[in-house]
N, C-alpha and C positions, 0 to 999 in steps of 0.2 A: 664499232667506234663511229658508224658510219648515222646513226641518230642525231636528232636534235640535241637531246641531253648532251652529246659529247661535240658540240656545234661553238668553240669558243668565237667571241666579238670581240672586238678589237678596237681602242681607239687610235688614236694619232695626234700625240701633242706636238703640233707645230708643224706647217707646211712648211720647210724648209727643204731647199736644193736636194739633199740625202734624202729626205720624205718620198720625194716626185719621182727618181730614180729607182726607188725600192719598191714602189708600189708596187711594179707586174709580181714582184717575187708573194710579197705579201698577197696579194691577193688570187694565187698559184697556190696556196694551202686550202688542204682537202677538206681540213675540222676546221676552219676558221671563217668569218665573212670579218670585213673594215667596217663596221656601224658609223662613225664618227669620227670625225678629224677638227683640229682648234687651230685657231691662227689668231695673234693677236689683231690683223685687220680681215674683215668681215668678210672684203672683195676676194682676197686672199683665199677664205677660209672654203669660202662658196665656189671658188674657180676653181679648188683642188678639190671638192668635192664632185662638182659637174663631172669635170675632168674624167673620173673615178669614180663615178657613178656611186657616191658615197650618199648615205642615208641621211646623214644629219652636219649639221656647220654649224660650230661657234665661233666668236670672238673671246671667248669666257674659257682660260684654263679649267679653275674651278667647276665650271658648269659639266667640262668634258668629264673630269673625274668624279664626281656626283654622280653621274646619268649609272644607274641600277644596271642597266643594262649589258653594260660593258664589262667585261672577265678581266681583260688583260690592255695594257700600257705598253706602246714604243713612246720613245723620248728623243730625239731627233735634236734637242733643243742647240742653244751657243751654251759653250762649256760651265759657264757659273751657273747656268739655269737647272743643273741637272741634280744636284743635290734636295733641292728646297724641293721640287715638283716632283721628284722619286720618291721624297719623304711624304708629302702630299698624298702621293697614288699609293704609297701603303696604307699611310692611316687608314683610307677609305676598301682597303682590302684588295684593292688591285692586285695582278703581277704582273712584273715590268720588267722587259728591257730595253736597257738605256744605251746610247750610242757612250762609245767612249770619248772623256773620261767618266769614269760612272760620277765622280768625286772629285777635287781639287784637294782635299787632304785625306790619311787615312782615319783622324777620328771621326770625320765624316762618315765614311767608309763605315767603320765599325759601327756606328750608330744605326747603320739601314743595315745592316748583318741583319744585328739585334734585331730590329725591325722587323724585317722578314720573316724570321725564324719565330720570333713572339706570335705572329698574325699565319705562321704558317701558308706564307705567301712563297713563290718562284721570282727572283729576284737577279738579272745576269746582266754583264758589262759587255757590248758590241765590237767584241774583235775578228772582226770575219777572215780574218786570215786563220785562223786556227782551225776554222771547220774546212780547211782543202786536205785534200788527202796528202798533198806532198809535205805537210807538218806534222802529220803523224807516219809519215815513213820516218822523217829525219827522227823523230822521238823514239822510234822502233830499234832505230841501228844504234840510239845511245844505251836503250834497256839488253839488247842481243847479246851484245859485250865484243860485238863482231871486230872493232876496233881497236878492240881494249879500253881502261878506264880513260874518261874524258877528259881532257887537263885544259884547256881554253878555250873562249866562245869569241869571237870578232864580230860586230855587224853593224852596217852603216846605213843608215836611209836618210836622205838626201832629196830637197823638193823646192819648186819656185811657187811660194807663195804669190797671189793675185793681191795685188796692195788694195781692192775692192772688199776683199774679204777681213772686212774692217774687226769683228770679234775675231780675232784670232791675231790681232796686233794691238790689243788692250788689256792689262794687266786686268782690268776692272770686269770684262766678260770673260777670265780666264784664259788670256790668248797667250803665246806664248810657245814656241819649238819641243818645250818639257812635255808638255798635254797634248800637242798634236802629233806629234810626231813620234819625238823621243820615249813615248809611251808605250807605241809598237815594239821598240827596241826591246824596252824591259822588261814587258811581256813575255816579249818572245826568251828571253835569256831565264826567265824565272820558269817558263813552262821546260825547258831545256833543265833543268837545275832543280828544281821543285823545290825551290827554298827563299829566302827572303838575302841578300847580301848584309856582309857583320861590316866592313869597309869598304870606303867608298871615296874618292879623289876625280874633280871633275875640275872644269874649266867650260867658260860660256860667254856669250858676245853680246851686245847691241849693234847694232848699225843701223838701218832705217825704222827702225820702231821702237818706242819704251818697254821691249819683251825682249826677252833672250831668242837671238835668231839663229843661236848658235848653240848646240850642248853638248860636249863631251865628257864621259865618263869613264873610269876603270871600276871594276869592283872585286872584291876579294870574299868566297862563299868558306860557311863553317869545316867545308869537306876537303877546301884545299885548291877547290876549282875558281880560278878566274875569269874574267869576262871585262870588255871594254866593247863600247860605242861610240859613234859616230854616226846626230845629227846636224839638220840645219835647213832654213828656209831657203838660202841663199842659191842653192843648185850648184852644178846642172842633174836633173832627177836622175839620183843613180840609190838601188839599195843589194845589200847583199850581205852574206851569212857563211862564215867559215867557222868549223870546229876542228879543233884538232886533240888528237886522244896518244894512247900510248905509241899505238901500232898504224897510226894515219893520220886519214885529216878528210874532210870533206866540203864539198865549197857550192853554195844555192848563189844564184843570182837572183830570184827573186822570191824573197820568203813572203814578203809582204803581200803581193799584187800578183800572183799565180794567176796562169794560164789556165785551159784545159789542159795542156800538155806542156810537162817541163823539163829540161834534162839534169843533171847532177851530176857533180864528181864527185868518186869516191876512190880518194887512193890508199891500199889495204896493203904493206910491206912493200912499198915504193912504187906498187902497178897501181896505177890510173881506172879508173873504168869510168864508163855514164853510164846512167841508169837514167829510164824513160820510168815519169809519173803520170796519168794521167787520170783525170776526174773531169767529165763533163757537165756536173753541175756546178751552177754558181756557187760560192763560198758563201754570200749572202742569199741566198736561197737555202742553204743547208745550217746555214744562223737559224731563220726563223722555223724551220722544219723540227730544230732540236729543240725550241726556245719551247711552240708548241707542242712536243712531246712529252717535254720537260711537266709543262701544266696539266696536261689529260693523266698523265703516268707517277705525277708527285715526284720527279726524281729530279736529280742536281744536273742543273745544264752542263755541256761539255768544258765553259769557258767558268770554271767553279771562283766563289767569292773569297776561296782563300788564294787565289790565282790573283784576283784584283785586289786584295788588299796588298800581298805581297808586292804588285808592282808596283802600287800607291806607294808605299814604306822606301821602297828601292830609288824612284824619283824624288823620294823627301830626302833622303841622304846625302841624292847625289846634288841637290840646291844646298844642303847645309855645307857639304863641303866646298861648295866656290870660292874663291879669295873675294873679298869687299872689293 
């Protein structure tokens, strides 16, 4: 695998803050180089290329997804921008993965499935919390049965948005505590659950922006299993994850934003214990690791499209049920 032939390029639509910080990881991959990165301003495009010793700069979305050259698409973009330009990067046969949300709706969503799967493209949504290993211990101990059957999911994340970070406080660039945040949430509860919620009763707030800064959800699953969240812009940053099953219950502090090293409770017939998780790689380093495996090896990346549709649907529910 170690050939040219299996040498994927890479572009980079849009220098953006998450772009500049991800770089070392991206360009830490063994089958891959960065060809190419776009920026809507030129000074932009060429400072993050210097930076990065990247081979080519546009100011010209289009021009980056044209260029023959290039295999595969990150999307980095502000949240509205991600549909229209993932649809773009397939037509032209790209494979892409896109920072979340992949979508603002799920017929969107379903529309780039389609997509992919028609063009027989690799196609995946940027939740890098899923690739730490202490997300797939906590998935381990609900499949064991160690606990017995699962009967409730709680989880809260909790952030102080920078009133700078202007898309993200605009209906119009998809801003909004639902797509930033509250997205992790349902994520994470649908990866837990493997299924899409049948009801759904929420409540959600304004206060300093025309976007929900506020989003609370319950939701009620086909098997029986419930689940409720708790976001918000408003702070102070706190998140965390408690399940509870027949015979326990178990409690993450931080499911989102893992360490190398984390501790967990797990209390099994009323004893307590912690249990040490540890993973020294980045969770975004082990994103584009799969993402690229995914493309040499044709296979479905770990963070699967029916994974993001599912939380797409889960988030539509829980907006349709807010009172006016």
């Amino acid at each position: 695998m170690d050939s040219a032939k299996n040498q994927l390029k890479w572009g980079v639509l849009g220098a953006a803050q998450i772009a500049d910080r991800l770089m070392p990881f991206l360009q830490s991959l063994q089958h891959s180089t960065i060809h190419a990165v776009a920026s809507r301003s030129m000074d932009r495009a060429q400072s993050f290329s210097q930076k990065w010793s990247i081979p080519v700069a546009t100011q010209h979305y289009q021009e980056l997804i044209e260029n023959p050259e290039i295999q595969v698409l990150y999307i980095p973009l502000a949240n509205h921008l991600h549909y229209v330009w993932t649809k773009k990067a397939l037509l032209a046969g790209k494979h892409v993965l896109c920072e979340k949300p992949i979508t603002l709706s799920s017929l969107e969503l379903q529309e780039l499935i389609e997509l992919s799967q028609s063009h027989q493209l690799i196609l995946a949504e940027g939740f890098m919390y899923r690739h730490h290993s202490q997300t797939e211990y906590i998935k381990k101990i609900i499949e064991s049965g160690e606990l017995g059957k699962m009967i409730h999911i709680r989880a809260a994340f909790h952030s102080v948005l920078p009133l700078q970070e202007a898309t993200r406080l605009f209906p119009e660039t998809g801003g909004g505590v639902q797509w930033d945040i509250a997205c992790y949430l349902a994520n994470l509860i649908q990866f837990l659950t493997d299924q899409a919620p049948i009801q759904a009763r929420a409540w959600g707030r304004t206060v300093h922006a025309p976007v929900l800064e506020i989003l609370n959800a319950s939701f009620e699953f086909q098997n029986g299993i419930t689940a409720n969240f708790e976001s918000s812009f408003l702070g102070p940053r706190r998140e965390l994850l408690e399940i509870h099953f027949e015979s326990g219950w178990l409690q993450v502090p931080r499911p989102f934003k893992p360490s190398t090293k984390e501790e967990i409770t797990v209390v099994k017939n009323r004893t307590p214990e912690m249990r040490v998780i540890e993973d020294p790689l980045s969770p975004y380093l082990k994103q584009f690791l799969d993402f690229e495996k995914s493309v040499l090896e044709k296979k479905q990346p770990l963070v699967s499209l029916k994974s993001s549709l599912e939380t797409t649907q889960a988030i539509e529910l829980a907006l349709r049920s807010l009172k006016p």
